[in-house]
KOLMAR-410445 format. One record per residue (C-alpha): x, y, z; residue in three letters; residue number from 1. Coordinates in Angstrom, 1 decimal, padded with zeros to 4 digits. Example, Ala and Ser with C-alpha at 12.3 -4.5 7.8 and 13.67 -1.06 7.14 Angstrom:
// residues 2
REC       c1       c2       c3   residuo   num
REC    012.3   -004.5    007.8       ALA     1
REC    013.7   -001.1    007.1       SER     2
END
This chain:
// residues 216
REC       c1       c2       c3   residuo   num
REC   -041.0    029.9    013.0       UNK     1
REC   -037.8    029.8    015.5       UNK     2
REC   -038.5    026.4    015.9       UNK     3
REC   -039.0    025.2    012.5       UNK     4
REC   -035.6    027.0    011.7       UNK     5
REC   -034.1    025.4    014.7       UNK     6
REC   -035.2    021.9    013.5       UNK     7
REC   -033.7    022.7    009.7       UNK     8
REC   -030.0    024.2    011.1       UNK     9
REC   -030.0    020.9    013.2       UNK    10
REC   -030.7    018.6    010.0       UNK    11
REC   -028.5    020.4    008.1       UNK    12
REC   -025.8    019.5    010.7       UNK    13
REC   -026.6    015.9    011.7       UNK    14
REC   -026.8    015.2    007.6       UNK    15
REC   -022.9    016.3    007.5       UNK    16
REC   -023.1    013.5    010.5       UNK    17
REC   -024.2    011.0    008.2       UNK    18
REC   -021.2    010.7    006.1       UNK    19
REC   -019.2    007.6    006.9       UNK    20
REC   -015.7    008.3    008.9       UNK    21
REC   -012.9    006.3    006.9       UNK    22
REC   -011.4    003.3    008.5       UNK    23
REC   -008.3    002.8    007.0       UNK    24
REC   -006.4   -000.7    007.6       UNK    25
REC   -002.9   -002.3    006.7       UNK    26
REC   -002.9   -006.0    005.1       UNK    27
REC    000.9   -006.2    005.6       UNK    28
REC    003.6   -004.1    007.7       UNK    29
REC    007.3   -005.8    008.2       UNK    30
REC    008.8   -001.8    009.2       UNK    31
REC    009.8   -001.9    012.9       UNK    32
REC    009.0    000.7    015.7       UNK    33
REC    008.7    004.1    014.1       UNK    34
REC    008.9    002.4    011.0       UNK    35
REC    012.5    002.1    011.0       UNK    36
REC    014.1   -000.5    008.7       UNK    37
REC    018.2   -001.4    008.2       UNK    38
REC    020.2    001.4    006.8       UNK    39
REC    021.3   -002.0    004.8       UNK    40
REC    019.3   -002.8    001.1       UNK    41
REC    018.9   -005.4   -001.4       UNK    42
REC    020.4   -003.8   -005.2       UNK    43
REC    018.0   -003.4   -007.8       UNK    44
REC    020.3   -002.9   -011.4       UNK    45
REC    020.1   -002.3   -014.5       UNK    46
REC    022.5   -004.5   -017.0       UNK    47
REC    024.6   -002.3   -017.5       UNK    48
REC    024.8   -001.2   -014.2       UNK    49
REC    029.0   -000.6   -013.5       UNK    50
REC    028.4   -002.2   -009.6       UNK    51
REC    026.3   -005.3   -010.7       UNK    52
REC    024.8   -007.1   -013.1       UNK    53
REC    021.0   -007.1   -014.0       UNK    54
REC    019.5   -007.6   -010.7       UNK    55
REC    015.3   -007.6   -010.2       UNK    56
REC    014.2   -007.6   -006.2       UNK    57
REC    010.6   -009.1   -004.9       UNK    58
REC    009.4   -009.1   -001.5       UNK    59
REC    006.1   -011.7   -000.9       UNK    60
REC    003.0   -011.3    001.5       UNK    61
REC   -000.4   -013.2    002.0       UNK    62
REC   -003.2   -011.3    003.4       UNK    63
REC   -005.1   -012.2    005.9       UNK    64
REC   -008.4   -010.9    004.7       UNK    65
REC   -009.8   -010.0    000.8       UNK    66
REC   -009.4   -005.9    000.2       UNK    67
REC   -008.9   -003.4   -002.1       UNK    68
REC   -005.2   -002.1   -002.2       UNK    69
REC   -005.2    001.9   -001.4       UNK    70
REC   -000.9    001.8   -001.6       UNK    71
REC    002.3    000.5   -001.1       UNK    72
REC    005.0    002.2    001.3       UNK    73
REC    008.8    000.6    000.7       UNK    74
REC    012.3    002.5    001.4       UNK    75
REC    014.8    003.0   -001.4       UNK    76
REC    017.9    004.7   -001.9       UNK    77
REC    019.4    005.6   -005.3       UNK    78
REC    022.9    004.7   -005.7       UNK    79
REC    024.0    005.6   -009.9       UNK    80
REC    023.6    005.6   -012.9       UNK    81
REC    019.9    006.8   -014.7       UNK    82
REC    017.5    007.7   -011.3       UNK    83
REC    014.3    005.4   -012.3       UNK    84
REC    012.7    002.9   -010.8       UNK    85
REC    010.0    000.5   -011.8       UNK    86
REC    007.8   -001.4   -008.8       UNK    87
REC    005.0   -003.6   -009.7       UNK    88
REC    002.5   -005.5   -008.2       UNK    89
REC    002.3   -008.9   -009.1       UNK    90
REC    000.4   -012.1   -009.0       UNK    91
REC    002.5   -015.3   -007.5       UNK    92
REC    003.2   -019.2   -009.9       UNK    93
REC    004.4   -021.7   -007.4       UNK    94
REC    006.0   -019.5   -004.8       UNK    95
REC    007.5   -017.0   -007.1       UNK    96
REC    006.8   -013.8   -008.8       UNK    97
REC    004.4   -013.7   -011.3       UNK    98
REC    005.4   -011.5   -014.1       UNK    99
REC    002.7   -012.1   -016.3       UNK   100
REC    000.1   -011.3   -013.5       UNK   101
REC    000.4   -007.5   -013.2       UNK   102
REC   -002.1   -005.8   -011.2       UNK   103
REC   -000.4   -002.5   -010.5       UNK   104
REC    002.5   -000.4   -011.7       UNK   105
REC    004.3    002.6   -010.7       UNK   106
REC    006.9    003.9   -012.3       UNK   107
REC    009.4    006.4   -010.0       UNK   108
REC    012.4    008.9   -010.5       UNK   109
REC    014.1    011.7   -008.5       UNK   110
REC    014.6    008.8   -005.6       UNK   111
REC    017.2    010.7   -002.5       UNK   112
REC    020.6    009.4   -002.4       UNK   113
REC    019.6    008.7    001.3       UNK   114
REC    017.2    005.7    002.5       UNK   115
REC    013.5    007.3    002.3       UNK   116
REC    010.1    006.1    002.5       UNK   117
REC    008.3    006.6   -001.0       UNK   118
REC    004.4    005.8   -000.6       UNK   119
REC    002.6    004.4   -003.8       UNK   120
REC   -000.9    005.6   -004.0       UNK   121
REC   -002.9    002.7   -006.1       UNK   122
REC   -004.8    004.4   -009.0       UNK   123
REC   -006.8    001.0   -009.7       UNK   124
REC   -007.2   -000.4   -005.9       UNK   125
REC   -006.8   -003.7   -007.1       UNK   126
REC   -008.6   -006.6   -005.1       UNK   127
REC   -006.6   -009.3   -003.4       UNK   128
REC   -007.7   -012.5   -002.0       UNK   129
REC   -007.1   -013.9    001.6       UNK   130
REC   -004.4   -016.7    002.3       UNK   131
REC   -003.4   -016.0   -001.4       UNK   132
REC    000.3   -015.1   -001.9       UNK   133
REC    000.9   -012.1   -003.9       UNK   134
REC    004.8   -010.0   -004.5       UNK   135
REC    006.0   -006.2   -004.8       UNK   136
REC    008.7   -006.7   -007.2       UNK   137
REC    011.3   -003.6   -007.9       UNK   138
REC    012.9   -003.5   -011.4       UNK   139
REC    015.8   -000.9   -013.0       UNK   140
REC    014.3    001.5   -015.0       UNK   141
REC    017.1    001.9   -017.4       UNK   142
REC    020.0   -000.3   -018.1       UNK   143
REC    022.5    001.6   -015.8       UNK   144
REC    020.1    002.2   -012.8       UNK   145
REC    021.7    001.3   -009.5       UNK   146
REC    018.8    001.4   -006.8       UNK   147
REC    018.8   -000.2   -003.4       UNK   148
REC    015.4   -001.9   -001.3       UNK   149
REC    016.5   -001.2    002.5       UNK   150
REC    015.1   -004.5    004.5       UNK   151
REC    013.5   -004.5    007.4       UNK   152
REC    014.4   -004.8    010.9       UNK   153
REC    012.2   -007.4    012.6       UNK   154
REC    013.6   -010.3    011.7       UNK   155
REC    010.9   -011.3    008.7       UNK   156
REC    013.0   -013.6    006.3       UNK   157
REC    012.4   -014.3    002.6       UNK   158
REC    012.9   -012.5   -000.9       UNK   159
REC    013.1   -013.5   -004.6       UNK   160
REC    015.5   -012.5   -007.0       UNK   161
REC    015.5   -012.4   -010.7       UNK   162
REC    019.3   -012.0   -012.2       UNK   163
REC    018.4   -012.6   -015.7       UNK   164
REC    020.9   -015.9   -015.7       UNK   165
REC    018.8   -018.1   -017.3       UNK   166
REC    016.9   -019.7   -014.1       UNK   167
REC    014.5   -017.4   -013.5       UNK   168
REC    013.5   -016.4   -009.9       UNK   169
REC    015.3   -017.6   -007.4       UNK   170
REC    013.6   -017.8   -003.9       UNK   171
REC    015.8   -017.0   -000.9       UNK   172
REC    015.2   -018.2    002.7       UNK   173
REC    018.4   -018.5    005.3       UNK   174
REC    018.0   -016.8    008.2       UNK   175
REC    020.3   -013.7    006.7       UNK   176
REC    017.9   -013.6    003.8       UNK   177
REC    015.5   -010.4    005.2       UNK   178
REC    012.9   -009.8    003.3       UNK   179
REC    012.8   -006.0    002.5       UNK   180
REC    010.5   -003.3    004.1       UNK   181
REC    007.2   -002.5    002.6       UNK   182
REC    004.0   -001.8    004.1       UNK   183
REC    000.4   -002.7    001.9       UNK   184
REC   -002.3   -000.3    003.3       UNK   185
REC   -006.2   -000.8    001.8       UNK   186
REC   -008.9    001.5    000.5       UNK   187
REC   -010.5    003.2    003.6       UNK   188
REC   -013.6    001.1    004.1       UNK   189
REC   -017.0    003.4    005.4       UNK   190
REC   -017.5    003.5    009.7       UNK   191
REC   -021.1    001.8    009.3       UNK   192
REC   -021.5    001.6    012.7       UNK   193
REC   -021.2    005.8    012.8       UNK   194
REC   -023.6    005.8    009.9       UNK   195
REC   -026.1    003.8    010.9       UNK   196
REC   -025.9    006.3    014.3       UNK   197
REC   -026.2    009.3    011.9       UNK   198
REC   -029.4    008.3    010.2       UNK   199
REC   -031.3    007.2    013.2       UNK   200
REC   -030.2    010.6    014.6       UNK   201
REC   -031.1    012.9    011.5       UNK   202
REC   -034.3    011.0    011.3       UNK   203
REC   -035.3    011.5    014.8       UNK   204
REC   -035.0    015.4    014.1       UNK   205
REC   -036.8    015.3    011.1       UNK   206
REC   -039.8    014.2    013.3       UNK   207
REC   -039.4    016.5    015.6       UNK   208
REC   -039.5    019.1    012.6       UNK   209
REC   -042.9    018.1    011.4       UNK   210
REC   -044.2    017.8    014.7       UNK   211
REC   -043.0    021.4    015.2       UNK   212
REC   -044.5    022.3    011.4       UNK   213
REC   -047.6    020.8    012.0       UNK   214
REC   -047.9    023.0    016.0       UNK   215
REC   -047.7    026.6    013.5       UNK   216
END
């Protein structure tokens, strides 16, 4: 009997075994050491914004492989006027942002008067493709929002802006054109290496269990 329990308390624990550790990944970092940034940002306004006119920010990236997109990490400080921010995820049309390819947006508010970190968790882990360019575009959420993009600090260039005169985006690329910090992290994929370990091991001790049944 002591060993039949023995055998059970032992499956029980190797079963918990079994479930996969996460293995979380990032498609696309600019932040530098610590994941500092410049105290420096890129305005995001409103039209009637006192400081600027309307002013919408977009940052590109291309990863490397396909994945599911778990969030979106970016600093922003808020300067005036109403405190909300809109950030969207969008598809790219010949190099710039595509507005009518949506795949994710987040709406934010209460944003610190001082640079912070703001993480976006994705509630529809949308899917993007390798070696296909895709943009994190920041827009006013009210006419007078003032909002600033801090960029980053490793000397990645390239940003579009949108400032509603006519032309559309407009791609920037001079050496002083830093494109701003973000971060694009991906749904944590299942350790099958540790679960394939797990079920050997949990069905090793379920032999030994009805070897151990079958001795009573």
């Amino acid at each position: 009997m002591q060993t039949r329990i023995l055998a059970t308390g032992l499956a029980l624990i190797l079963l918990a075994a079994v479930a996969p550790a996460a293995r979380a990944g990032t498609i696309y970092d600019n932040f530098g050491s610590g994941d500092s940034y410049v105290p420096a940002s890129w305005a995001i306004s409103g039209p009637s914004s006192p400081t600027f006119s309307e002013i919408d920010t977009a940052a590109p990236f291309t990863p490397g492989t396909t994945a599911q997109v778990g969030s979106i990490e970016l600093p922003l400080i808020y300067v005036q006027g109403t405190n909300s921010l809109v950030v969207k995820l969008l598809g790219d049309s010949s190099g710039l942002p595509d507005e009518g390819t949506v795949l994710e947006s987040w709406t934010l508010s209460g944003i610190s008067d001082s640079s912070t970190i703001y993480t976006l968790t994705s509630l529809v882990n949308p899917t993007v493709t390798a070696g296909t360019q895709y943009w994190v575009a920041a827009f006013a959420g009210a006419s007078d929002s003032l909002h600033g993009w801090n960029y980053n600090n490793t000397g990645v260039t390239g940003f579009a802006t949108d400032q509603h005169l006519g032309s559309g985006w407009t791609l920037w690329t001079s050496s002083s054109s830093l494109t701003p910090a973000f971060r694009v992290s991906v749904v944590p994929l299942p350790d099958t290496g540790s679960m394939g370990l797990g079920l050997l091991t949990l069905l090793g001790t379920v032999y030994l269990f009805r070897r151990s049944k079958a001795a009573f």
